[in-house]
C-alpha positions as CSV (number, residue, x, y, z in Angstrom):
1,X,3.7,91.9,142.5
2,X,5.3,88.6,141.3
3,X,4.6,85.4,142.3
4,X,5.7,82.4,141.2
5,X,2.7,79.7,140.8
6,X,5.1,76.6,140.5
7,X,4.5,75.8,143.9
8,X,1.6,77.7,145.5
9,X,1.1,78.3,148.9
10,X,-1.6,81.1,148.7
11,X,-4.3,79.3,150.9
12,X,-3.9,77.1,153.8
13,X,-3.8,73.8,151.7
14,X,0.3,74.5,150.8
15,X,-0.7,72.3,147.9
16,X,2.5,73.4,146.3
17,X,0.9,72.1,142.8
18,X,2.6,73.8,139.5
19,X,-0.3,76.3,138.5
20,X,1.2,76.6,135.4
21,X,0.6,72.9,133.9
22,X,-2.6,72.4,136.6
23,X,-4.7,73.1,138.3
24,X,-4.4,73.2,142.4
25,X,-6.7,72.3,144.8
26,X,-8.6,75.1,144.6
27,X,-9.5,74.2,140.8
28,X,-8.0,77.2,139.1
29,X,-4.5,77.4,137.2
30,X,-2.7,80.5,136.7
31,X,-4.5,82.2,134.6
32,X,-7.8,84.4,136.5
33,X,-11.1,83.1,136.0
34,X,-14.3,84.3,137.0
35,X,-18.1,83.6,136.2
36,X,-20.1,87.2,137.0
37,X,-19.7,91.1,137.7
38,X,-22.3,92.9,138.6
39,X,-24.1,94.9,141.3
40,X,-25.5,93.0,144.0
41,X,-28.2,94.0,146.4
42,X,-27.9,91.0,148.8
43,X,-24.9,92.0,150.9
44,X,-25.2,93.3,154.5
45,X,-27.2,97.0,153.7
46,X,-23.6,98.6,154.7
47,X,-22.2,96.9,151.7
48,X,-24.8,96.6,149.4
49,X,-26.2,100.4,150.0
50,X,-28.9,101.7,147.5
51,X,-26.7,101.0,144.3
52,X,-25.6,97.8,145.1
53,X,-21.9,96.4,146.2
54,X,-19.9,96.2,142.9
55,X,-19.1,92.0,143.1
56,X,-16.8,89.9,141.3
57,X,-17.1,86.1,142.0
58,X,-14.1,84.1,141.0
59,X,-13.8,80.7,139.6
60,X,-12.3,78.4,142.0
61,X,-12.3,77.8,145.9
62,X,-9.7,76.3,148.4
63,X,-12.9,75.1,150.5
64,X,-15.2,72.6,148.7
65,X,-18.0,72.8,151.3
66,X,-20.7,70.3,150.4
67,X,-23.2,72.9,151.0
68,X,-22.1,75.6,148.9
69,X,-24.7,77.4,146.9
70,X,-22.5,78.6,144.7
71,X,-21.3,75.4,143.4
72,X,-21.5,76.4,140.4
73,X,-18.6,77.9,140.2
74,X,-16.4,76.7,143.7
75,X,-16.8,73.1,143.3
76,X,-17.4,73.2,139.0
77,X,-15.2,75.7,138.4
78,X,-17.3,77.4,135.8
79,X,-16.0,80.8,134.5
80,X,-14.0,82.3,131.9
81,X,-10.5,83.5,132.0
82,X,-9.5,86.9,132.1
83,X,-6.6,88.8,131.8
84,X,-4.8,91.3,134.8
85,X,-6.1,94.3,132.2
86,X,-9.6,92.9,132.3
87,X,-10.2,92.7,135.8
88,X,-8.7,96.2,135.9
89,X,-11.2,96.9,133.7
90,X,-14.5,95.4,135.7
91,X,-13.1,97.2,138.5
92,X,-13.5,100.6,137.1
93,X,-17.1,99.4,135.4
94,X,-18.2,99.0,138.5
95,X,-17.7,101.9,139.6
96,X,-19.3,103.5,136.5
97,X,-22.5,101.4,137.3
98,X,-22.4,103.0,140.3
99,X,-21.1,100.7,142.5
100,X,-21.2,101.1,146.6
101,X,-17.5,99.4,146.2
102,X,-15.5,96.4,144.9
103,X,-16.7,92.7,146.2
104,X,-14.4,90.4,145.6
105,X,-15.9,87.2,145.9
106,X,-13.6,83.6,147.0
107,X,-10.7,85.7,145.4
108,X,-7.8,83.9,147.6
109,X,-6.4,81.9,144.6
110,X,-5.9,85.1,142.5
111,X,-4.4,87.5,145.3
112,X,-1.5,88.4,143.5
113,X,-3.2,89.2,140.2
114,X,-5.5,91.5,142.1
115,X,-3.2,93.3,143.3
116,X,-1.6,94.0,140.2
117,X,-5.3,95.4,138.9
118,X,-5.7,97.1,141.4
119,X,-1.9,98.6,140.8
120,X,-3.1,99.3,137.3
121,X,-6.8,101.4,138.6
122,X,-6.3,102.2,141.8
123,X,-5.7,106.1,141.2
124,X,-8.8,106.0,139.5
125,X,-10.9,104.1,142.0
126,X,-12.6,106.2,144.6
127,X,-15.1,103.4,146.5
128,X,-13.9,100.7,148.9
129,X,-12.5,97.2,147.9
130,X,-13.6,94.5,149.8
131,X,-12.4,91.1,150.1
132,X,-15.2,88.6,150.6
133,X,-13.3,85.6,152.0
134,X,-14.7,82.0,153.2
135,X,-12.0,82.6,156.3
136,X,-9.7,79.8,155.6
137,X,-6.6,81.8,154.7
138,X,-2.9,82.2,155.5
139,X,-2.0,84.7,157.4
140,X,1.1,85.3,154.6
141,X,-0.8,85.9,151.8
142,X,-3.3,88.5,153.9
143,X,-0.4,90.7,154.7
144,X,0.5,90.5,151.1
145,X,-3.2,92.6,150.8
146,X,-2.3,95.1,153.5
147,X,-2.9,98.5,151.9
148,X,-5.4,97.0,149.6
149,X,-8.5,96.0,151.5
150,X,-10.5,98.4,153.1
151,X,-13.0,96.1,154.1
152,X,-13.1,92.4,155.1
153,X,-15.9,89.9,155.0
154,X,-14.3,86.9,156.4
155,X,-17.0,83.9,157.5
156,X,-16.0,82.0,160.3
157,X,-17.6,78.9,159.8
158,X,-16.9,76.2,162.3
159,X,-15.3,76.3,165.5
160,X,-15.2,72.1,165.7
161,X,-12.3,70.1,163.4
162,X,-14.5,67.6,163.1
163,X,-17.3,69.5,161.8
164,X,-15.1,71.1,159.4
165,X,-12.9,68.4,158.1
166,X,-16.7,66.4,157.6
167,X,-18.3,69.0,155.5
168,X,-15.8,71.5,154.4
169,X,-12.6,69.2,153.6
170,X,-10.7,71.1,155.8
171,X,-9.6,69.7,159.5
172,X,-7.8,72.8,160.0
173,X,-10.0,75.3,159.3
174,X,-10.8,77.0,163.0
175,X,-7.0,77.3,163.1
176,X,-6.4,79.1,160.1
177,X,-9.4,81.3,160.1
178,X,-9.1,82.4,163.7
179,X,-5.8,83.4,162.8
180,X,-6.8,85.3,159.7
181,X,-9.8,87.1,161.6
182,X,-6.6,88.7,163.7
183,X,-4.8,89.7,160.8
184,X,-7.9,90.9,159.5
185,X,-8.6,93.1,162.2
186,X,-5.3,93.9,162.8
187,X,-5.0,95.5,159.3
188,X,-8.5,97.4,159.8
189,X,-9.4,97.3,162.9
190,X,-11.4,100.2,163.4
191,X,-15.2,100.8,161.5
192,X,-15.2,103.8,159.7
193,X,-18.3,105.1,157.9
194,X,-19.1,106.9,154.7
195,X,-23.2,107.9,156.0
196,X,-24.5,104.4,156.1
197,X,-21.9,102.9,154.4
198,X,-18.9,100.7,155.3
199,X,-15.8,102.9,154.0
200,X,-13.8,100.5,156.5
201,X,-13.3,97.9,158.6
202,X,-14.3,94.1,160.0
203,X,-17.7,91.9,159.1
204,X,-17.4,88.5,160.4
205,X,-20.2,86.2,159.0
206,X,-21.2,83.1,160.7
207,X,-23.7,80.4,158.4
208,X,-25.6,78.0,161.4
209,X,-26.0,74.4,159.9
210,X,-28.4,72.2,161.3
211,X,-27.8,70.4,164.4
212,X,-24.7,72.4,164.9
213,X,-26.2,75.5,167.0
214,X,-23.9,74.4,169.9
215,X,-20.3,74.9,167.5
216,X,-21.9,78.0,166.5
217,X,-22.2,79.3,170.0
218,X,-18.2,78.5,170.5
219,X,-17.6,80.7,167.6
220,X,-19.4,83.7,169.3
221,X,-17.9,82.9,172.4
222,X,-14.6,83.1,170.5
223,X,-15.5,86.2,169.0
224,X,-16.3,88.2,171.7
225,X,-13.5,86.9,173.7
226,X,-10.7,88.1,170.8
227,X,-12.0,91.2,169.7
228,X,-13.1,94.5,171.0
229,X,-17.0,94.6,171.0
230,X,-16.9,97.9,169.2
231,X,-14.2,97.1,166.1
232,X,-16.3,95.0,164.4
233,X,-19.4,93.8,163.1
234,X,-21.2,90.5,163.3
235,X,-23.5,89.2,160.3
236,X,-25.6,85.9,161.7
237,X,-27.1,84.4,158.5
238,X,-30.0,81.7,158.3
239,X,-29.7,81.3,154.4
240,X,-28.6,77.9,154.9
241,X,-30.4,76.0,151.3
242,X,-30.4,71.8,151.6
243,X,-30.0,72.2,147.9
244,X,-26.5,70.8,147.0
245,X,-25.0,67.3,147.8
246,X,-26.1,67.3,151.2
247,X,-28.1,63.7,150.3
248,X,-24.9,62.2,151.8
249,X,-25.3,63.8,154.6
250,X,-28.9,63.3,155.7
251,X,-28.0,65.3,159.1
252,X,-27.7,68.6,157.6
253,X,-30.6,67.7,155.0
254,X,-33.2,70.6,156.1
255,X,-33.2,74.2,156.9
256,X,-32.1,75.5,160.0
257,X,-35.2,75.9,163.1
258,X,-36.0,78.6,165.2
259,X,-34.8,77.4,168.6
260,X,-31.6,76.9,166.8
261,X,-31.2,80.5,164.7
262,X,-32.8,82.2,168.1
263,X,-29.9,80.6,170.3
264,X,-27.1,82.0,168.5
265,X,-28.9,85.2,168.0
266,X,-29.3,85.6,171.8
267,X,-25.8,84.5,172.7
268,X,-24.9,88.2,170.1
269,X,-27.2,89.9,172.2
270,X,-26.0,88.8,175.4
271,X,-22.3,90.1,174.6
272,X,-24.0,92.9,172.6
273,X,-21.8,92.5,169.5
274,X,-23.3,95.0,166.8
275,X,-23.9,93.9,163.6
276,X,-27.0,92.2,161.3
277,X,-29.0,89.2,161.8
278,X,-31.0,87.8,158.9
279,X,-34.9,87.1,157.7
280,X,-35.0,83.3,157.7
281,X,-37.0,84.4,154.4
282,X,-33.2,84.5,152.8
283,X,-32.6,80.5,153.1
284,X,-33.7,79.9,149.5
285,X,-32.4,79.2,146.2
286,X,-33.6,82.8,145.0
287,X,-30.7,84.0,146.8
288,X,-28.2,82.3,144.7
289,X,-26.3,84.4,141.8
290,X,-26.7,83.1,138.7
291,X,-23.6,82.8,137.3
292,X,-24.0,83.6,133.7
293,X,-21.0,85.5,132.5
294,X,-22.2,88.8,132.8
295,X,-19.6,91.7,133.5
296,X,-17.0,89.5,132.6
């Protein structure tokens, strides 16, 4: 596909910025950049399989979440630019390696190059693409994926504006990303399986911060209340790492607690939404990719 990045309006922030003399918002220009490709084994186990989920992780990201533990690359940008060919290409590596599928990482800033790789390889790919998203997208540019994605992996982070626009730069967010969960589902909105694997279909993830188990509990509420029990899956995650920036805000400045990982948890349970809830083991910096060019 074509599309013209003079003024781009790919993700919810309309910056409109001319991609081809700077970069936007989201830190990237117009050409593709991204830091690693490789197989990863910390997915959900209907991603990540016994091989691993085949993931690229793009350069660039339309949220700057002062949180993020890959800030590395979605706040610093680091990463190396690529041509349409190229990620062709890693695609099909992948899938060499062995790959479970394709994991593409923050990839909302380069939608219409993927497509046009996966225009180039698609006849030869034979595993699922999935597009790993952080949930604040327009609805627009998800339809211009329908066809493409066979699985999503949206989070859906906050369900308060506040909360967002505090720690995520992004007022709007619950707006947006409730919207795109929809489209999401409305593209795939059935779970189809491969044995134990994911061949399609709809994982929401949901990250608890400190001292905002109560927003959480909203965004399962929401959940539940918008989509069939049975469509989708739900991943709870307690991985949250105070171990970027979060000095400035001295709220969020510790890992989450029991009481407040076991009150989501039981609000799942009580609607009985399927899906994975995670070792509190995971909320360390082990976790973290690192970002070293590899694949690329």
């Amino acid at each position: 596909m074509n599309y013209n990045f003079s003024s781009c309006t790919l993700c919810p922030k309309m910056c409109r910025t001319d991609r081809s003399k700077t970069s936007g918002f989201c830190g990237a220009n117009d050409k593709i950049k991204a830091a690693k490709a490789g197989l990863h084994l910390w997915e959900e186990p209907a991603l990540s399989g016994r091989n691993g989920s085949g993931a690229v992780f793009f350069s660039g990201c339309s949220l700057k979440c002062c949180f993020c533990q890959n800030s590395q690359i979605s706040h610093a940008n680091f990463g190396k630019e690529i041509t349409v060919q190229r990620l062709g290409d890693i695609f099909l590596e992948l899938q060499e390696q062995g790959a479970d599928n394709i994991n593409l990482v923050s990839p909302t800033h380069f939608v219409p190059y993927i497509i046009k790789a996966l225009d180039q390889v698609r006849h030869k790919l034979i595993i699922p693409i999935v597009y790993n998203s952080s949930g604040y997208e327009r609805v627009e540019t998800l339809k211009l994926l329908k066809g493409y994605i066979d699985i999503y992996l949206p989070d859906l982070k906050y369900f308060s504006s506040e909360l967002s626009g505090k720690y995520s730069h992004a007022a709007n967010y619950f707006e947006f990303a409730s919207k795109a969960i929809l489209e999401m589902h409305n593209q795939q909105p059935n779970l189809v399986w491969n044995g134990l694997l994911l061949k399609k279909g709809l994982i929401i993830r949901h990250l608890i911060l400190p001292g905002c188990r109560h927003d959480s509990i909203k965004i399962i509420n929401w959940i539940a209340e918008n989509l069939p029990s049975d469509s989708f899956m739900i991943s709870l995650m307690s991985q949250y790492t105070p171990d970027y920036n979060n000095n400035i805000y001295p709220e969020i400045n510790r890992k989450i607690t029991n009481f407040e990982y076991n009150s989501v948890l039981n609000r799942i349970i009580e609607f009985g939404l399927n899906g994975y809830s995670q070792d509190k083991t995971s909320a360390s910096a082990e976790y973290t990719p690192d970002f070293n060019l590899e694949g690329i």
